[in-house]
N, C-alpha and C positions, 0 to 999 in steps of 0.2 A: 862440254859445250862452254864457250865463253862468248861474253853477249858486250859489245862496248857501244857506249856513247857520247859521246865531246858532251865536257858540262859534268857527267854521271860518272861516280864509283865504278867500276871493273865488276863485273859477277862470275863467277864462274861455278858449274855447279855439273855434279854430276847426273847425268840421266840416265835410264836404263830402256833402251828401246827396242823394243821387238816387233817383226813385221806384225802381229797382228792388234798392234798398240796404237789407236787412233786419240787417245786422251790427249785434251790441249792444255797448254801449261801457260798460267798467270807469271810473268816476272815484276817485279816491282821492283827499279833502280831508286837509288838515293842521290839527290847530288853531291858532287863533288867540292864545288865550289860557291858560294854562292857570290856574285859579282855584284858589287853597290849597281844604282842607277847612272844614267849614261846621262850627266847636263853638261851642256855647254851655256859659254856666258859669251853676250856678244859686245865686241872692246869696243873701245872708238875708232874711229881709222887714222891708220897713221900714214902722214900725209907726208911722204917722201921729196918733195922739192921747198926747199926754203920757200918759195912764192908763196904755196898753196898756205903752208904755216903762216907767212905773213898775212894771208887773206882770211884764214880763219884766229889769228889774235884781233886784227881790227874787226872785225866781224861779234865776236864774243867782248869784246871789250865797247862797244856799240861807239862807231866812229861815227865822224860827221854825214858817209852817205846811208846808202841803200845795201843791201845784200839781200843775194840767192846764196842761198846753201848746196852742197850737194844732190840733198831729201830733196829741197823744193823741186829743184831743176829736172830731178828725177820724174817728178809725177807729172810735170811738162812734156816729157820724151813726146816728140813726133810731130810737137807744134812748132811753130815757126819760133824761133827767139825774139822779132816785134813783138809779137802775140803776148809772150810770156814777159815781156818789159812793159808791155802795159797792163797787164796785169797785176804783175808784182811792184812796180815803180809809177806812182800814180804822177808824178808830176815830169815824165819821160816823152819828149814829143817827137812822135814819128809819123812822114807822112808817105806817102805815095807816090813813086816817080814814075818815068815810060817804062814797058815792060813791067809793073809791076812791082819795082823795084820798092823795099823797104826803107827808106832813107831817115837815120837817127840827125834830129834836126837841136839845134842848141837851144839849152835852157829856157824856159821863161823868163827866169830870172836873172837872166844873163842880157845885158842890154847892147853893145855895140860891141862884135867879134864873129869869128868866127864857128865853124860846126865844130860840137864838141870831141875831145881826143878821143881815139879808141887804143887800148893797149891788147896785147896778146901776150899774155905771162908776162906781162909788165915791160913786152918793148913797142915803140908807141908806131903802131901803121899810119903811114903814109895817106894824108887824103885824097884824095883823085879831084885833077884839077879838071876843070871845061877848057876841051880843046883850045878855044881860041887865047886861052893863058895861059898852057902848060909851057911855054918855053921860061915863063918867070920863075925864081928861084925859090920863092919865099911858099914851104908846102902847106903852108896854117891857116894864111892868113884868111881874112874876109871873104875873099873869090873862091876857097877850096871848098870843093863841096863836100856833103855829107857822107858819111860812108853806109852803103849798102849792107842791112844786116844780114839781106839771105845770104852773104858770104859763109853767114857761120852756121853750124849746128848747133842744139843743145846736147843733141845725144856727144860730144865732145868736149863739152864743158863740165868744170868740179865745181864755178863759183865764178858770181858776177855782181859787180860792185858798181856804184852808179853813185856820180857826184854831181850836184845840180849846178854847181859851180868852179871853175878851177882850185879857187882858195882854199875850198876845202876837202881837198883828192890831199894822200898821202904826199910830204915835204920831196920824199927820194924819187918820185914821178914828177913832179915838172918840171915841165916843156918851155919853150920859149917861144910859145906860138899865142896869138890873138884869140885860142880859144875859151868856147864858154860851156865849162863842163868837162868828164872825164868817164869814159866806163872804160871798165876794165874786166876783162875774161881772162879766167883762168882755165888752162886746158886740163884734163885728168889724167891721172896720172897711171898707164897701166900696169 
C-alpha cells in the first residue's frame, strides 16, 4: 500500500490482509517540507503618469495649496466632490445654481476676476459662458461662469489640489485668464 500527501514524505508499507481481518491501522506522515510563513509587504503605488508624480511631489513637499490624496478621496467614494471640497478645503467656496447645480465660485481672497481655473490632468477646461455672451472670445474672463462640479466623480479621481489664488498654483499651469484660483483633478490611473 502507498499512501501520499502534497506537503508529506511518501509511505509505503506493507500489509497483510485477509478477509477476515477487520483491524484498523494508525499512519503517521511526516512532513516533507516545511515552508516559511507567507508575508506580504504593501509598497507605495507607483503612479504611472508623469502628472499623477507631479501631484504627489508637490503634495509631499507641502506646496503652496491644498491636497486630497488618493486614501482621502477614497474614503469620500460616493459623495459628491462639493461635498468633499468642502470638507477637506476649508477656505473653498461653492454655491448653488438652477437644477441643483454645484457651482465652484472664486476665492475669497481673490478680489476682481474671474471663476477659478479647473484643470483635468492639468489641461485647463473651458468655462461655460451665459448665453447671452458666448459669442465673445475671451473663455476666462469676469462673465465666464463657474464650473459645475457634479460634472466630475470622485470615484475617478487619484488627487485634487486646490489654490486659493492664481499666484500660487504651479509656474507650468498658467493661464492667461482673469482667474482667481486654480484646482486641479487628477484622474487615476487604471
Amino acid at each position: 500500500m502507498r499512501i501520499r500527501k502534497i506537503g508529506y514524505q511518501l509511505q509505503t508499507m506493507m500489509v497483510s490482509i485477509s478477509p477476515a481481518d477487520t483491524t484498523p491501522i494508525t499512519l503517521v506522515l511526516s512532513r516533507a517540507v516545511e515552508l516559511p510563513a507567507v508575508v506580504t509587504i504593501d509598497s507605495a503605488p507607483k503612479y504611472t503618469s508623469a502628472a499623477l508624480r507631479s501631484f504627489e511631489d508637490r503634495r509631499r513637499n507641502h506646496a503652496s495649496g491644498y491636497f486630497m490624496s488618493e486614501a482621502q478621496i477614497r474614503k469620500e467614494n460616493g459623495r459628491p466632490l462639493a461635498d468633499a471640497l468642502r470638507v477637506h478645503f476649508s477656505n473653498v467656496r461653492i454655491s448653488v445654481g438652477s437644477a441643483g447645480a454645484q457651482l465652484l465660485e472664486r476665492s475669497p481672497r481673490c478680489g476682481i476676476g474671474g471663476p477659478l481655473d479647473v484643470y483635468l490632468d492639468g489641461i485647463p477646461l473651458a468655462h461655460p459662458m451665459p448665453p447671452e455672451r458666448s459669442k465673445q472670445k475671451r473663455p476666462g474672463g469676469p462673465e465666464a461662469q463657474p464650473m459645475d462640479l457634479q460634472d466630475f466623480q470622485l470615484e475617478n479621481l487619484a488627487g485634487i489640489e486646490y489654490y486659493a489664488i492664481s499666484s500660487t498654483a504651479p509656474a507650468e499651469f498658467g493661464r492667461t485668464s482673469t482667474a482667481c484660483g486654480a484646482l486641479f483633478l487628477w484622474s487615476r490611473v487604471q
